[in-house]
Each structure stands twice: as C-alpha cells, then as structure tokens.
N, C-alpha and C positions, 0 to 999 in steps of 0.2 A: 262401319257406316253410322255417322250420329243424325240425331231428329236436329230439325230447320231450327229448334227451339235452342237447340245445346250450341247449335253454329251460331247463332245471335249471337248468347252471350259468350262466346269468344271473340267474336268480332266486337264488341263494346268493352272486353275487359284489354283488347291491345292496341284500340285505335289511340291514333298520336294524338297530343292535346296542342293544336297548331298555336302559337306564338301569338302576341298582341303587337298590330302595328296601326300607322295613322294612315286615314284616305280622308282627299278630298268629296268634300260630298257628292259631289257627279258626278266620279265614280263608284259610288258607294253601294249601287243597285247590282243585288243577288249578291253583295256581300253580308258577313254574320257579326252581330255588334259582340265585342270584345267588353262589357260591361254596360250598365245602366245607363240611358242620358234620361235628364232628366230638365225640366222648365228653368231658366235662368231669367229670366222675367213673367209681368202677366202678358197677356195676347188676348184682345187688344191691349196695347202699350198705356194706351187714354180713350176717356170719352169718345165715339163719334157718331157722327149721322150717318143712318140705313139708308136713305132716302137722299134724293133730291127734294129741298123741301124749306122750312122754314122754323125756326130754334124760337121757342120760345117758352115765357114765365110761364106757370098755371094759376097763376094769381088774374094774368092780366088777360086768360081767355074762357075762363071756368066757365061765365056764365051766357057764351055767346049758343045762341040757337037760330033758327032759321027767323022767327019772329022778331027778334033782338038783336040778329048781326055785329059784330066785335070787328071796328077797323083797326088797325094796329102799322102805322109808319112802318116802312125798311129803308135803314139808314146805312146797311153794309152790306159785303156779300164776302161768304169765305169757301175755299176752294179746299180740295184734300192736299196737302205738303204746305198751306198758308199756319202762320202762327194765328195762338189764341184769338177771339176779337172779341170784345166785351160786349153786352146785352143790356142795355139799360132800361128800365124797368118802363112798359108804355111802350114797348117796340118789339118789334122781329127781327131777326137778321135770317138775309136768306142765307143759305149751306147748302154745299156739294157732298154726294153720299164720299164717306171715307175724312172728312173736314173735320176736326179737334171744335169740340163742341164748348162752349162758353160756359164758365163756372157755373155762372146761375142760371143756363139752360137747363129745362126739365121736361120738353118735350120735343118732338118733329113734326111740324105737319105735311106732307107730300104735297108737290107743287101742285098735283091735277086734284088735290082736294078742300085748293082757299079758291077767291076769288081776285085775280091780280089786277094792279093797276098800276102804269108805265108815265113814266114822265118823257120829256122831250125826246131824248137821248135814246130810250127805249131801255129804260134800269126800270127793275123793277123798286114802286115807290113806296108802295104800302098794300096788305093785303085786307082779306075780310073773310070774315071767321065765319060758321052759321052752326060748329059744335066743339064742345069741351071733347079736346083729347085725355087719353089715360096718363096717367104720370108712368114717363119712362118710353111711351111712344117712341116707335121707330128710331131708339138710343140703342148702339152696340155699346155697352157697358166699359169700364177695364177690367180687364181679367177674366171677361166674361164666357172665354174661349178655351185657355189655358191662364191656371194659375202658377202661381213662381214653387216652382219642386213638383210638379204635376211630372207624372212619368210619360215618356216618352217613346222610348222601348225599354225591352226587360235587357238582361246581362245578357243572352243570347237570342235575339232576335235577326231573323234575317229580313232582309231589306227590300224593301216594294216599294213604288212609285208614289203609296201611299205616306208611307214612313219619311221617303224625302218630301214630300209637302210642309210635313208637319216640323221638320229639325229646318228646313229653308224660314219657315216662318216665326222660328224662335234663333236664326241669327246665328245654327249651328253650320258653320262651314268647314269642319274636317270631323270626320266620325274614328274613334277606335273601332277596329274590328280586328276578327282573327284572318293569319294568312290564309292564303289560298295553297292548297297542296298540288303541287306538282305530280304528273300522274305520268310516265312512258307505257305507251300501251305496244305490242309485240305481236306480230301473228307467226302463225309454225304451221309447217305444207308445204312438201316440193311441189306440190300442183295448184298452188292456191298464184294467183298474182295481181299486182292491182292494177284497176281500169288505168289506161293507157292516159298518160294528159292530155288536155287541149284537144279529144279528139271526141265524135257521135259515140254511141252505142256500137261498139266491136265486135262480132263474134270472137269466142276466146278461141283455143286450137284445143285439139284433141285432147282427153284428160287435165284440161284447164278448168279451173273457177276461178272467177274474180275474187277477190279479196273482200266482204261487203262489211267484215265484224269492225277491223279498224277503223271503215271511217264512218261507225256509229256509234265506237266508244267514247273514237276521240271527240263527237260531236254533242255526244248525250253527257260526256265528262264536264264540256264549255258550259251546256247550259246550266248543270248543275252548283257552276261556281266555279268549275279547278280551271288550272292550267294544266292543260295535255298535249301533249308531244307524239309524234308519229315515230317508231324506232325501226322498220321494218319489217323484212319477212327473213324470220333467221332459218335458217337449213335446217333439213330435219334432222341434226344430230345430237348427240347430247353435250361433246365439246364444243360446236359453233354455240349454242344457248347459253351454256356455260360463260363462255369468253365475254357474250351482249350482257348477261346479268353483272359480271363484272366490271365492264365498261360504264354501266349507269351506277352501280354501286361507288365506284371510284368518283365519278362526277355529279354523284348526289345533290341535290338542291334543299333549301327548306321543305319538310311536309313533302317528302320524297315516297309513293307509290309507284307498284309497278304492276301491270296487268298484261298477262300475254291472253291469246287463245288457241286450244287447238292442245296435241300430244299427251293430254291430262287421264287417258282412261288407261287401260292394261292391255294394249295390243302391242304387238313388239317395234310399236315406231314411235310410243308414249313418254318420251325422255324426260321429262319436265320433272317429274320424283326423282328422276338419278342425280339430274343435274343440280337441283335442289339439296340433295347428300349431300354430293361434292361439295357444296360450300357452306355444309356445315348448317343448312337453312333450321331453323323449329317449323315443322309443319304440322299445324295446330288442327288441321282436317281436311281428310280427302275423302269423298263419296259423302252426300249429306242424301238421306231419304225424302227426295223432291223429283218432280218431274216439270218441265224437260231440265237437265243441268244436273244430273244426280255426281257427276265428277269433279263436281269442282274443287277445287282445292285452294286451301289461304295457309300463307308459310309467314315467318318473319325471318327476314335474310338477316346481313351485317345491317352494325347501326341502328337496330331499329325498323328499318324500311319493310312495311309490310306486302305482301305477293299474293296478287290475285292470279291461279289459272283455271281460268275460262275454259269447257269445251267450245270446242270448235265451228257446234251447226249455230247458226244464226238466234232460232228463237232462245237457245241456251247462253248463248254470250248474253241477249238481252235481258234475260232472268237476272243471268250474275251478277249485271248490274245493277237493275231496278231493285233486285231484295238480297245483294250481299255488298257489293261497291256504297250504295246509298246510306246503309244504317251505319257504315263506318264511318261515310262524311258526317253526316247530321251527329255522330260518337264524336269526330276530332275538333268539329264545330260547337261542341256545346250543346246542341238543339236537342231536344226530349226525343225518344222514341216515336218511329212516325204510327197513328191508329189509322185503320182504314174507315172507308165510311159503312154502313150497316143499311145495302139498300136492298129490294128484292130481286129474284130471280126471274125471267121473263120465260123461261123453257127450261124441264125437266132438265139435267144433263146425267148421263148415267156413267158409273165410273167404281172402281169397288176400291178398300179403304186400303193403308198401310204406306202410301207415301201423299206427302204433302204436293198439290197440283197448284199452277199458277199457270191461268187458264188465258190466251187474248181474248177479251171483250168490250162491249161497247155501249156504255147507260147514256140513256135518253130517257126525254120527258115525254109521256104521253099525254094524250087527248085531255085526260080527267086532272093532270097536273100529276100524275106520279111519279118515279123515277123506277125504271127498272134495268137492271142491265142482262145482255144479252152473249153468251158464248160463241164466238165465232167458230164458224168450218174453219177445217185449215189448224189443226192445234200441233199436228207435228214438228218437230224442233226444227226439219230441215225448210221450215217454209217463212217466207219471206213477206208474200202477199198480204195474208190479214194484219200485219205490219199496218200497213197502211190504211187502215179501218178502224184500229183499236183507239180508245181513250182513255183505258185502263186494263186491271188485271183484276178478274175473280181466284181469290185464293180458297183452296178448297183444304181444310185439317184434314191431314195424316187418320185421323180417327175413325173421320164421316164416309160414308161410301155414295149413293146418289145424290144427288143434289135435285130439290122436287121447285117446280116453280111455282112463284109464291114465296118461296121460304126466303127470309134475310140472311144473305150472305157478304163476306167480306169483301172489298172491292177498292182497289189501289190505283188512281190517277196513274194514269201515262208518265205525265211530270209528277217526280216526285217532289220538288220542291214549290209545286204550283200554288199564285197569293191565294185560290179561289179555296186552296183545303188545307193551307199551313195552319 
C-alpha cells in the first residue's frame, strides 16, 4: 500500500499529453487552451463616445459656467457603425454612445447635462454649456481595454464564459485547444443492474442493486470536459472482463481511458488484477492509504491507455474520481496541480491518524461573513444520501488525527474544474 502522495505522482508521471486541435469558439467552453492567445488588435479598435451626449473642442467650452453660459451650434449627429464626422471649431456634434469620435474631439458632454434646443423638425440645434468638462470626458479611449499582444489566456487555460467574452471581442473565432480524452467507464456485479428505461422509481428484486456508479462517472466525466461512453455491466468473471478490456483496447480512440468499478479488493470474486495480468497490464498501484477507496487501483494497459479500478461502494467511485481521475485530466490537459482552498472547520471531527480521509462536506457563509465548512453524517462509503448535500470534500493528512474546529483545513469543491476556484 503506497501514501495518496506517491499515487499523485504516478498519476502525473503517466498521464497522456492529449494532442492539439482547432474548435470553433462556441464550442470552446470547458475546453483547455493548447497554447497562448494572445491581443491581435487594440480594444477599443478607435476613439468613442461612453455616453449619449455631445463631442466637443475644450478650447471652445473651457470657460462656460452657470453665470456665463457657452451656446455652441449642432450641425450633425453620429450614430455607433456611422463613419467619422468632423468637428469644426465653434460647434458640437451630437454622438451615440459606441459612435467613432471626431479627430479633434476631446470631450463628451451627456445629453441630461447641456441645455438643448430643437429646431422645426425636432433635431437637435444647438446646445448650452453652464461647465468646462475634463479633457477626455466620457471618451473610451483606443486600446484602452486591451492593448495589441496583451495576453488573453496562458498556454493552458481552461475556458469560461468569461474567457469567451474576451477572445469574441478581439475577433478570435476558432481557439487551439487540447483534445478531449475519451473515457469507457465498466461496472462489475452479477447483482448490480441498471435502472430500467423510460420507467418511475422500481423496486429492484431480491439481491438486486441498481447500478448508481456508472451513471455518475459517466456524468461527472461530461462535466469535467471528456467524452464518456457507457460500456456495461461485464459478468463477474475474469475472462468476460478480460475479452471487454480487449474489445476497447482494439477500438481505441484519441486520449483513450478506461474506468471500471467494483472486483478491485482480495475477495475471491476480485478479478480485475488477474485480468490485468493476463494482458500484460503495468499496474502502477493497488491499495493507496485513503479512506473511503483504499483499493483502488491504476494500470497502463496496451498502447499507453491508462485503467482506472474503482471500488465498487458509491462514496468510493466518487473519491476515485474527484482525487485520482481529476489530477490525471488537469496532468493530460496541461493545467497545474489542483490547491485546495484553506478554510476553517465548523465542528470538532474526531478520527485517529494513519490514513488519508476525504471527508463529504459542506462550506457556507455565516452571519459574520466567514466561511466555514461543515462534515456531513452519513461518511460511510456505502451511502449515497449526503451526496446530495455536499459542495465539497474536507481532506484530512494521513498524519493528523482529530480535527478540532476552528482549525484551517483543506477543502476541495464538489466541481473540480469549477470558474469560481480554478
């Protein structure tokens, strides 16, 4: 059995380094940027006006005040997508916010802060001043947003709704990123089977359980960016398993993963190491000193293709995933090591030292604006419930024995690729 620490760094020294390909920018969100982008223009592009309002010289309103009043003609009017209009000296022109501002424009006054006056038609004719604006009023600058090489994202950045704002608004419409790994996830159990289609809530039959791991591998896989595949429920033997590893091996895809769950411990119906043998797998560790999920085990088959197996009970697959499937992707993505955040403990949790815990819980803000998170009941592997409650994971070191509240502890989002803590 190795420490959580020695299983990282095998998991980072064999994840695959997925390929660089092109996407269109919508679809580009929860994908990981395959190198730098970076400003290819400024932003704004030119000059324009903040405001609805009116462009003018500072020559020709400096000295207007309430006592003294500044009328000044408007002889035009420009709209945002209209070209240049000129400014000539002893006038206004009015302007629409977003509207390419006049060379020798050097200020904006806001329409609700002159005095207007309309001629027949109802055009505005000429306004009337009663103070000198600032030079540079209510002007969005060029460049004054992004300058031309201004970075954009780093070489592996993954991608938010925020990131496509900012590449739509520099003209970038296809991004480099890395592929997406293909992932078939497996379950094993002649008693396990999955909910019935198209149908309510079933009772199962005697010595029945639903199937609940695959469709929250395959679900938790999607959000995290991959493609994943449903492969079944292979028979509890070690040739039926055998034959399904060789069937996905043989029709491998790019950034080919494979994750079963279930047979991984040493009871005599645990086939997943023999069958592993049999094809010659590297199995780089089995048994990691964690709770719940201490069986897990990660191989590399043919090819390259790296094997995750998952025990079986629920909060154990979710482990697997969240702190040994997760630092593989964010490994074959490029993306740094994930840190957790460093919040306090809301209640004592008592526990004594020697393996590492990854506890369900759930941080909230209190009253006074603190953030504390909280250990849920409910921590046995076979339970499903506090599922439904948590927002994260408190990881407790292998080292520490109770946990006192108050103290700062490690604490890892639900979503491990969530914008709010990438």
């Amino acid at each position: 059995m190795i420490s959580y620490a020695q299983a990282l760094a095998l998991l980072h020294s064999r994840a695959p380094r997925l390929q660089a390909e092109t996407t269109p920018l919508a679809e580009a969100l929860g994908r990981t940027t395959a190198g730098e982008i970076r400003a290819g223009f400024a932003v704004p592009s030119f000059d324009n006006s903040a405001m609805d309002g009116f462009a003018v010289r500072l020559a020709d309103c400096q000295r207007a005040s309430p006592e003294a009043p500044v009328v000044l003609p408007v002889v035009n009017v420009t709209a945002a997508g209209d070209h240049a209009s000129s400014l000539a000296a002893g006038h206004a022109l009015q302007i629409m916010t977003g509207a390419i501002l006049p060379a020798a424009a050097e200020a904006v006054y806001p329409i609700e802060d002159v005095a207007v006056a309309r001629n027949a038609h109802g055009a505005v004719s000429a306004i009337t001043l009663t103070s000198a604006p600032a030079p540079g009023a209510n002007i969005r600058g060029k460049g004054e947003d992004f300058l031309p090489g201004d970075l954009l994202t780093g070489a592996a950045t993954r991608l938010t709704s925020r990131h496509l704002m900012a590449l739509a608004a520099l003209g970038v419409g296809s991004v480099p990123v890395r592929q997406r790994p293909h992932v078939s996830v497996l379950a094993t159990g002649n008693e396990v089977r999955d909910a019935p289609a198209g149908q309510a809530s079933t009772t199962p039959g005697e010595a029945v359980i639903y199937n609940s791991n695959s469709p929250y591998l395959v679900a938790a896989l999607r959000e995290a960016g991959a493609e994943a595949e449903y492969g079944g429920i292979i028979p509890d033997t070690q040739a039926a398993f055998t034959t399904a590893l060789e069937g996905i091996i043989a029709q491998a895809r790019p950034g080919q993963i494979i994750v079963s769950t279930g047979a991984v411990s040493k009871g005599d119906f645990d086939f997943v190491p023999a069958a592993l043998a049999a094809l010659d797998a590297e199995i780089l560790f089995h048994r990691v000193a964690i709770r719940p999920g201490k069986p897990v085990l990660f191989a590399m088959l043919a090819n390259r293709i790296p094997f995750f197996g998952l025990p079986g009970n629920p909060a154990s697959a979710a482990v697997g995933f969240r702190f040994f499937i997760t630092p593989l992707l964010r490994a074959a993505w490029g993306l740094p090591p994930e840190q957790p955040l460093r919040v306090r403990l809301a209640e004592t949790y008592q526990a004594r030292p020697g393996l590492r815990i990854f506890l369900k819980a759930h941080l909230a803000i209190g009253a006074d604006g603190a953030a504390a998170a909280t250990i849920l009941a409910g921590q046995e592997s076979f339970r499903i419930q506090p599922m439904l409650h948590i927002n994260g994971w408190v990881v407790r070191d292998e080292r520490v024995g109770s946990l006192q509240a108050g103290e700062l502890v490690d604490f890892y989002p639900a979503d491990p690729f969530s914008p709010s803590f990438a």
